[in-house]
C-alpha positions as CSV (number, residue, x, y, z in Angstrom):
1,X,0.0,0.0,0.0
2,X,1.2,3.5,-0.9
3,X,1.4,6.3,1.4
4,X,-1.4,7.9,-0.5
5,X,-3.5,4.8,-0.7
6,X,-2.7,4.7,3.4
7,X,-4.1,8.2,3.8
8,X,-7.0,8.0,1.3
9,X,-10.1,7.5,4.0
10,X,-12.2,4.9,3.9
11,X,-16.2,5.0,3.4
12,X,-18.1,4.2,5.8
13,X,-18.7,0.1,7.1
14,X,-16.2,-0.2,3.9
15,X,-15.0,-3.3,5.9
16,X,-18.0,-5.3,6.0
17,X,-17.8,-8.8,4.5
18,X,-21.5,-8.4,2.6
19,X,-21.3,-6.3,-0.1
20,X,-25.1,-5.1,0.4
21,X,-23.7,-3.9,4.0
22,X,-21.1,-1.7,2.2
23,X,-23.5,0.0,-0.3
24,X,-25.7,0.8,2.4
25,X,-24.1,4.1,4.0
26,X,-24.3,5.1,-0.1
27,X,-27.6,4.3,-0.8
28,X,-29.3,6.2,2.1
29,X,-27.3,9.3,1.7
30,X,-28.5,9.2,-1.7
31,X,-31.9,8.4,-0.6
32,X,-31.0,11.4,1.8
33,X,-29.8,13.6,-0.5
34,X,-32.4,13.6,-3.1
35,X,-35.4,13.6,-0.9
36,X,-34.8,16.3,1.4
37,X,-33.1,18.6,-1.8
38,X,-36.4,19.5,-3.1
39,X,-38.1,19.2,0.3
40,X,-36.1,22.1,1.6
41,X,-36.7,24.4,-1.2
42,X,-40.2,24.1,-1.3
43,X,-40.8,24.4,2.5
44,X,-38.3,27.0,3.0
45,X,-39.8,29.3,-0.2
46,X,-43.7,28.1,0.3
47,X,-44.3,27.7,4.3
48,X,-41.7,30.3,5.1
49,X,-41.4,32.7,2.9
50,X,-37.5,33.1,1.7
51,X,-36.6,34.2,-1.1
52,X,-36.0,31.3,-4.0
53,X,-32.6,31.8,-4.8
54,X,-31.1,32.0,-1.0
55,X,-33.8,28.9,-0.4
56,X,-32.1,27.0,-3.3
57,X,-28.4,27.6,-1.9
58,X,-29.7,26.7,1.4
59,X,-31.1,23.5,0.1
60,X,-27.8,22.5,-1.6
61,X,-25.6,23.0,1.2
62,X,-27.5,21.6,3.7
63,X,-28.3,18.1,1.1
64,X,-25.5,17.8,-0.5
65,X,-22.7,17.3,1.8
66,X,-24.6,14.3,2.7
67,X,-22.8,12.3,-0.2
68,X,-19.8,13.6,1.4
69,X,-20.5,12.5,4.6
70,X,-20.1,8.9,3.5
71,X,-16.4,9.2,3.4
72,X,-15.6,12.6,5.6
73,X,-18.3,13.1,8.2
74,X,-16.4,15.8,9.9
75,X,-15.6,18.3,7.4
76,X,-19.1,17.5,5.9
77,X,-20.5,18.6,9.4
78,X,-18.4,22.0,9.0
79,X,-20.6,22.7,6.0
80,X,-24.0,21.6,6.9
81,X,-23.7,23.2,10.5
82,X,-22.8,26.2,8.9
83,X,-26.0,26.1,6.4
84,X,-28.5,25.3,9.1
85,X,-27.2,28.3,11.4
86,X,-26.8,30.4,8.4
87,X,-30.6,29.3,7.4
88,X,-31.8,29.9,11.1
89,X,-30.3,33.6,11.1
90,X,-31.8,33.8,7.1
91,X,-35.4,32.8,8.5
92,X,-35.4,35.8,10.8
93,X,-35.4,38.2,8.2
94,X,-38.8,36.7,7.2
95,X,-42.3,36.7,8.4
96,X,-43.5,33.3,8.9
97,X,-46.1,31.7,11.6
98,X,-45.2,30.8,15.1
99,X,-46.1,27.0,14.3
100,X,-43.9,26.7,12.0
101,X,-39.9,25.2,13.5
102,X,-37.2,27.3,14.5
103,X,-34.5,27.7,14.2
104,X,-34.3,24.6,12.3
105,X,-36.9,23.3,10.1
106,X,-37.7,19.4,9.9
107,X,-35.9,18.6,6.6
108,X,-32.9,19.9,8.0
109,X,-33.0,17.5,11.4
110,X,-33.8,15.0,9.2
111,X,-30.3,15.4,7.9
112,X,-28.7,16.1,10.5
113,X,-29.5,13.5,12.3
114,X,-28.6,11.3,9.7
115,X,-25.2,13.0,9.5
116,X,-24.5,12.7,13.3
117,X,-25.0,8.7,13.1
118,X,-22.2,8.7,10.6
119,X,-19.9,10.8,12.7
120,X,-20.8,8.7,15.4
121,X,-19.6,5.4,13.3
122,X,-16.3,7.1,12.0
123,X,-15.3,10.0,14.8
124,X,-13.9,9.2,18.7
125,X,-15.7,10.0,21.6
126,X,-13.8,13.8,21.8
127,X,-14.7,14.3,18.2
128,X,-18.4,13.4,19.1
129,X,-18.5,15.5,22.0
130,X,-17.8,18.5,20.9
131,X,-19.9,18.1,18.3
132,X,-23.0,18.1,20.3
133,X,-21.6,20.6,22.2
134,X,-21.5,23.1,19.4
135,X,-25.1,21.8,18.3
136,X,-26.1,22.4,21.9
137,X,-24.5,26.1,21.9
138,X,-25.8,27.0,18.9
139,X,-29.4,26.1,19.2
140,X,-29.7,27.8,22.6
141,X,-27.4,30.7,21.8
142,X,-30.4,31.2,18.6
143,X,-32.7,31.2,21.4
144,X,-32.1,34.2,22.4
145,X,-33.0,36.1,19.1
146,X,-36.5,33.8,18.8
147,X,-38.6,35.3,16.7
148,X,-41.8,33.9,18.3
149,X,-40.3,33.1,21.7
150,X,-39.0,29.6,22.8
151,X,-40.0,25.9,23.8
152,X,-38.9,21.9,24.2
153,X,-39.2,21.7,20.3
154,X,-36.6,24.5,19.3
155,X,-34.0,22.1,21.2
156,X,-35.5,18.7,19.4
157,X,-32.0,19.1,16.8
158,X,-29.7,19.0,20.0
159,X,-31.2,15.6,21.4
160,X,-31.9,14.2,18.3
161,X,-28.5,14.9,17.6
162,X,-27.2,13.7,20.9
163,X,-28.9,10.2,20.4
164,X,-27.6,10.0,16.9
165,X,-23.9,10.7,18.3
166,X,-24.2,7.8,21.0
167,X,-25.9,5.8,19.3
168,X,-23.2,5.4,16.2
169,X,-20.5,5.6,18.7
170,X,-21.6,2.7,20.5
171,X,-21.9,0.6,17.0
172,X,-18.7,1.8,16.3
173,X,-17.2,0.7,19.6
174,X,-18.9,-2.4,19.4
175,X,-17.6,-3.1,16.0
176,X,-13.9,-2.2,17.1
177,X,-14.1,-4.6,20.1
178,X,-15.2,-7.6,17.7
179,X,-12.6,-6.9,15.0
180,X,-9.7,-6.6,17.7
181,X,-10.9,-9.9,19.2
182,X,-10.9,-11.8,15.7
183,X,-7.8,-10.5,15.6
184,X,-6.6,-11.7,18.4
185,X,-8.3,-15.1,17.9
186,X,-6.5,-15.2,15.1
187,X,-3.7,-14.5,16.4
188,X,-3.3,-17.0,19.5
189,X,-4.4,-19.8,17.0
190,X,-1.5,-19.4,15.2
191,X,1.1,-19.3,18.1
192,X,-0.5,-22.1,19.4
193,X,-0.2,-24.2,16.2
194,X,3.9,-22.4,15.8
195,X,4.0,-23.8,19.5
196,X,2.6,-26.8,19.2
197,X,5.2,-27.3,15.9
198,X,8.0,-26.0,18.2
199,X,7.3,-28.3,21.0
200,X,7.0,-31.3,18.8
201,X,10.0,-30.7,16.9
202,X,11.8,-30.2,20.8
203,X,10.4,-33.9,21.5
204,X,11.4,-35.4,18.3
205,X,15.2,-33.8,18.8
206,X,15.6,-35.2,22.7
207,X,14.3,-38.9,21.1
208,X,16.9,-38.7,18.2
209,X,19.7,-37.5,21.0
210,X,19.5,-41.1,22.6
211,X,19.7,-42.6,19.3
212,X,22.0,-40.9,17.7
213,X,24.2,-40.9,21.2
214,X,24.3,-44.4,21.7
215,X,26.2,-44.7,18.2
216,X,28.3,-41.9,19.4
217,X,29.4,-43.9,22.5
218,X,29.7,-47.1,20.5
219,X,32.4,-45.1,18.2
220,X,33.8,-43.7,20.9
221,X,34.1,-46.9,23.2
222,X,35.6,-48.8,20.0
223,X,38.2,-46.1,18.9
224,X,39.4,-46.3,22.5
225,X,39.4,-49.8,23.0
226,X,41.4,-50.5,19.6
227,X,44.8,-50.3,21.0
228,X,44.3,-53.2,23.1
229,X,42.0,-55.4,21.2
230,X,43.9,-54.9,18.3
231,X,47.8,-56.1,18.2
232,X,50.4,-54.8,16.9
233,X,48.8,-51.4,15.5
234,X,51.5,-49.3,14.1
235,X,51.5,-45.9,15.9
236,X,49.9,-43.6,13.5
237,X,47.6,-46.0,13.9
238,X,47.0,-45.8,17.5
239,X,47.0,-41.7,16.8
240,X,44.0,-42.1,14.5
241,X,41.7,-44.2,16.8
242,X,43.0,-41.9,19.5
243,X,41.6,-38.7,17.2
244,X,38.4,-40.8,16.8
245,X,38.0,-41.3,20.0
246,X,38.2,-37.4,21.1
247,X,36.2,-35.8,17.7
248,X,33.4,-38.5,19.2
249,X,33.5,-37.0,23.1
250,X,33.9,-34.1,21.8
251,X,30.7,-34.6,19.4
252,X,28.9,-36.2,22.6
253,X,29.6,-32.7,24.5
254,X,28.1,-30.9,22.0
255,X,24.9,-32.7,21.5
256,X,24.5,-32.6,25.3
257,X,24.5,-29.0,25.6
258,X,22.5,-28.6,22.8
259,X,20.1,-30.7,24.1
260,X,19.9,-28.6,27.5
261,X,18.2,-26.2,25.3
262,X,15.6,-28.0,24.2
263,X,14.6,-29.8,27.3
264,X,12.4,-28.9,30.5
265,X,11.5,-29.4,34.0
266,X,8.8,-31.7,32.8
267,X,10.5,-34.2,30.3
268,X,11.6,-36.6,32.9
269,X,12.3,-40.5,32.0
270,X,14.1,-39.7,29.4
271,X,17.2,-41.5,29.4
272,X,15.4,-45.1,28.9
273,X,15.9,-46.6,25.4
274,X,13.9,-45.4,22.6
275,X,10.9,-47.6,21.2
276,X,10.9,-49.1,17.7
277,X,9.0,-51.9,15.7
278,X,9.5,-54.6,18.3
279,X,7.3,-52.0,20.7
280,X,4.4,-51.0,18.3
281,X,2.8,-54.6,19.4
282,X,2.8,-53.7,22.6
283,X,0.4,-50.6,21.6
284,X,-1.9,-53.0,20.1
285,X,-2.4,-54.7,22.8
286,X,-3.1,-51.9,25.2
287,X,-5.3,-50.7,22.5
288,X,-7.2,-54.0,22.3
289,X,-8.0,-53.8,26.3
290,X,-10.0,-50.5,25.4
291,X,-12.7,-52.7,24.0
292,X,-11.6,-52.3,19.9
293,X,-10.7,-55.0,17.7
294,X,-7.2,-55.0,16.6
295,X,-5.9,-56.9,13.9
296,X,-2.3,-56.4,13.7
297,X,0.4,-57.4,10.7
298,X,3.8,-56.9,12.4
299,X,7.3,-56.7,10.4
300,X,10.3,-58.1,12.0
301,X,13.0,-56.1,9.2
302,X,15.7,-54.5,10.9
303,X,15.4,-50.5,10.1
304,X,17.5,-47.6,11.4
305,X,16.7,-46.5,14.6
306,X,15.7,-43.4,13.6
307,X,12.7,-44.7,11.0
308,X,11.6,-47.4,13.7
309,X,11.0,-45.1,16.5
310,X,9.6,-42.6,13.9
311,X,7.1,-45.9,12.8
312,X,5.9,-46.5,16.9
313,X,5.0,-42.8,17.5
314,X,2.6,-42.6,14.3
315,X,1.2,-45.9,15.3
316,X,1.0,-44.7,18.7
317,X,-0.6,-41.5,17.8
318,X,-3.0,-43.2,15.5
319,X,-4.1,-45.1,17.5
320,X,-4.6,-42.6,20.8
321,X,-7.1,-41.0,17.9
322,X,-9.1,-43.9,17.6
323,X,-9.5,-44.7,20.8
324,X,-10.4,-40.6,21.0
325,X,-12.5,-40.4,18.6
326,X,-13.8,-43.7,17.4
327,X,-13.9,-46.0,20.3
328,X,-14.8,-49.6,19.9
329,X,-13.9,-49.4,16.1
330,X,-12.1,-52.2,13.9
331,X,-8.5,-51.0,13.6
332,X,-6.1,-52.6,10.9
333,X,-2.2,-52.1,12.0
334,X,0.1,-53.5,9.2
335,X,3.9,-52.9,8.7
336,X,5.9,-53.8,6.0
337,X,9.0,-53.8,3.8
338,X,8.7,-53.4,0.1
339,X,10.5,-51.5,-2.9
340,X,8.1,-49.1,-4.5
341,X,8.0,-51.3,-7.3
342,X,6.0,-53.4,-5.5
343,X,3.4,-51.5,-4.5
344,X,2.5,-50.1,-7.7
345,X,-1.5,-50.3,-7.1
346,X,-1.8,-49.4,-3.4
347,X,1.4,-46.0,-4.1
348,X,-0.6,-44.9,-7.5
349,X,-3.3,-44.4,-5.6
350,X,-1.8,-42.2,-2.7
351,X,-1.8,-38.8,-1.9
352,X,0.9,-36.5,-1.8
353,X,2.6,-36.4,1.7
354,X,5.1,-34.2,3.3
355,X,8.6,-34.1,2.8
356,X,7.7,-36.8,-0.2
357,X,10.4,-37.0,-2.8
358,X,10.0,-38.5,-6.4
359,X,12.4,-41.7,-7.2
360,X,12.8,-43.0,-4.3
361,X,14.8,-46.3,-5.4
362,X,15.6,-47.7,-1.9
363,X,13.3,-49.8,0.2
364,X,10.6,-48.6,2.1
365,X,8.8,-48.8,5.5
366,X,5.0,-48.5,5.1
367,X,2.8,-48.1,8.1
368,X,-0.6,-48.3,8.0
369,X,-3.0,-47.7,10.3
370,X,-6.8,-47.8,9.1
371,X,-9.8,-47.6,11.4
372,X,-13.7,-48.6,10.9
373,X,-16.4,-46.0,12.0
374,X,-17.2,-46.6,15.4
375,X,-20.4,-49.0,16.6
376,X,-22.2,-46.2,17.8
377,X,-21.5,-42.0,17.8
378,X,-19.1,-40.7,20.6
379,X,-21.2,-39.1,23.1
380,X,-18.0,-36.4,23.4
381,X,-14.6,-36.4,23.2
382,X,-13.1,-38.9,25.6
383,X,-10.0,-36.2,26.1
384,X,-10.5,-32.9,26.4
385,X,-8.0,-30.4,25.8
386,X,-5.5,-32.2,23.7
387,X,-2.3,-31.2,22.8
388,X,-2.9,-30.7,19.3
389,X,0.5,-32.5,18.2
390,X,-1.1,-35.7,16.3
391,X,-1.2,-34.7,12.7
392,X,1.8,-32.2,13.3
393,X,3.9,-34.8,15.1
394,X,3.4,-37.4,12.2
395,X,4.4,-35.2,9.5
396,X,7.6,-33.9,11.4
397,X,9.0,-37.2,12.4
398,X,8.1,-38.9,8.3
399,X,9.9,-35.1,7.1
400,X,12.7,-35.9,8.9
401,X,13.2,-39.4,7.5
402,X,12.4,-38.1,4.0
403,X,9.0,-40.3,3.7
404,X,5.2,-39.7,2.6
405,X,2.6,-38.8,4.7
406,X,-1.1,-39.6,3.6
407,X,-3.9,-39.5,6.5
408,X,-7.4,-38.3,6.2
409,X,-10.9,-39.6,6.8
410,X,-12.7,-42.5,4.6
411,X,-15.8,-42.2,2.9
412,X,-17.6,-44.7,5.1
413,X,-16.6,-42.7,8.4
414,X,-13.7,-44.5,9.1
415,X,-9.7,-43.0,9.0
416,X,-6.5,-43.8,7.4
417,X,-3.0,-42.9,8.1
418,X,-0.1,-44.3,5.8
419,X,3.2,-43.7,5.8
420,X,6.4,-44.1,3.9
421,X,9.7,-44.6,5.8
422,X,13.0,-44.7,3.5
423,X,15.2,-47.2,4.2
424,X,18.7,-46.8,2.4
425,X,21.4,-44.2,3.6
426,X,20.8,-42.2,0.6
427,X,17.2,-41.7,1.1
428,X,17.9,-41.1,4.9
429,X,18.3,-37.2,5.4
């Protein structure tokens, strides 16, 4: 947006979602406009006697402005508050009867009246306050030069006026409390989901630590250990295993202190060993005792650590949803080990996950967890307040392996989540 775009105002309820909404403030100035144009011409030349010409100026600039007001309300009250005082002061020079309104004639609280409800939608409470205060002054300072003495009714434009002013500031108010707390709505739903991301990504990073670590210590233990295990090693050797041994501790050190970032006062137990295929049974069964049949194809490959314990938390998350959200449905668990040759029909079919790559040519990992529709509608919820890491958790821990992600309901109520785990080094990033 440029500065003059910035600066150019807006009409009024111009950000309204229903275009009808937006048009309105138009169309009833217009209405406005070109009803009370005449209207004021012929009352002020036929009931009150002015003079044509000065009745016809009057008419304009009270009227017209009203178009104006749609976008400027303020400087379109400068002119019409200046016409109807001018008018009041012109209707003194004529004779006209006592029933008649002054100093302001009907047509002209008709407008502005309908002018005040559009400062009151656009101005802030100071703005509107001294508004009616110079109506107020005004009509009592005419008053005192009342051609026919005065009443209640000469102050009618004052508290017609008033109630105009509150009432569109109110609106207004109302309308800016609402929009801030979309805003803010819309706001706190997306740090929660950036939280939610950040905390899951935190999770997946401590898990891989103990992985990744106990390969560390493995190197590390081995390059130590070489010098007497092995006979006879030359000494450059024994310098090399020796400068193994420290780039691993020193590697170690490093992932340690890294990992103090990332973890709190609450992620306790962490230092058992990390659950992979041989565990995901062990779900099944707990799953089972819940009171849903579970049918369960297991796959005794040997993976990398990092794609099995990737495999037990989307099982173990798919199947926390079922027993969420369909409980008592038939759940199919299957794991498997093909090249993607082999699964030709079943891949064709698939949709697009994240972190998918084309030409994949290793072996793959699929996981597969599809659930019936329950036996009867969930009352509610069985947990409420969740964390809101299932779908996110999934597609971080298959993007960090490199796989496909495909999860979403069936059309007979039921849900599937399949996944694609590389298996080869160079699919592995």
């Amino acid at each position: 947006m440029t500065p003059v775009e910035a600066e150019r105002p807006r009409a009024l309820l111009a950000g309204a979602s229903r275009r009808w909404v937006r048009l309105l403030p138009w169309a009833v100035a217009f209405v406005l406009c070109v009803a009370l144009l005449p209207t004021t011409i012929v009352v002020l030349t036929a009931d009150y006697g002015l003079n044509g010409g000065l009745a016809s100026a009057l008419a304009v600039a009270q009227a017209a402005p009203l178009l104006l007001a749609v976008v400027r309300p303020l400087q379109a009250w400068y002119v019409v508050f200046a016409a109807d005082v001018a008018g009041a002061l012109m209707l003194l020079t004529v004779d006209f009867q006592e029933r008649l309104l002054w100093p302001f004639p009907p047509m002209e609280i008709v407008g502005y009246v309908g002018l005040c409800l559009a400062l009151g939608l656009r101005e802030r409470r100071r703005t509107l306050l001294l508004v009616w205060l110079a109506t107020a002054g005004a009509n009592v300072g005419l008053g005192f030069v009342a051609p026919h003495g005065t009443g209640a009714k000469d102050l009618l434009l004052t508290i017609l006026g008033g109630v105009a002013l509150l009432l569109g500031g109110v609106l207004r108010e109302r309308y800016e409390v609402q929009r801030r707390l979309v805003e803010q709505e819309t706001i706190s739903e997306a740090e929660r989901g950036r939280r939610t991301l950040l905390e899951e990504r935190a999770r997946i990073a401590r898990e891989l630590h103990d992985v990744v670590a106990h390969h560390m210590s493995v190197i590390t233990v081995q390059a130590d250990t070489a010098e007497y295990r092995l006979a006879a090693l030359p000494p450059d050797v024994r310098e090399e295993f020796t400068s193994i041994a420290a780039t691993a501790r020193e590697s170690l050190g490093e992932m340690r202190r890294l990992l103090g970032v990332l973890r709190n006062e609450e992620a306790h137990g962490e230092l058992v060993p990390q659950p992979g295929l041989a565990q995901i049974g062990q779900l099944v069964e707990a799953t089972a005792r819940t009171g849903g049949w579970v049918e369960f194809t297991p796959c005794d490959a040997e993976v990398p650590e990092a794609v099995g314990l990737s495999a037990y938390r989307i099982v173990q998350e798919a199947l926390a949803n079922v027993v969420r959200h369909a409980p008592g449905a038939a759940t199919h668990v299957s794991l498997s080990v093909a090249r993607p040759a082999d699964e030709q029909g079943e891949g064709r079919d698939e949709r697009q996950g994240d972190g998918q790559r084309e030409g994949q040519g290793g072996e793959r990992l699929t996981v597969l967890v599809v659930n019936d529709p329950p036996p009867e509608p969930p009352a509610g919820p069985l947990e409420v307040g969740g964390t809101g890491h299932g779908l996110v958790g999934m597609r971080e821990r298959v993007r960090l392996v490199g796989g496909t992600l495909d999860a979403g309901p069936l059309p007979d109520g039921g849900f599937r989540v399949a996944a694609q785990l590389p298996l080869t080094e160079e699919d592995l990033t």
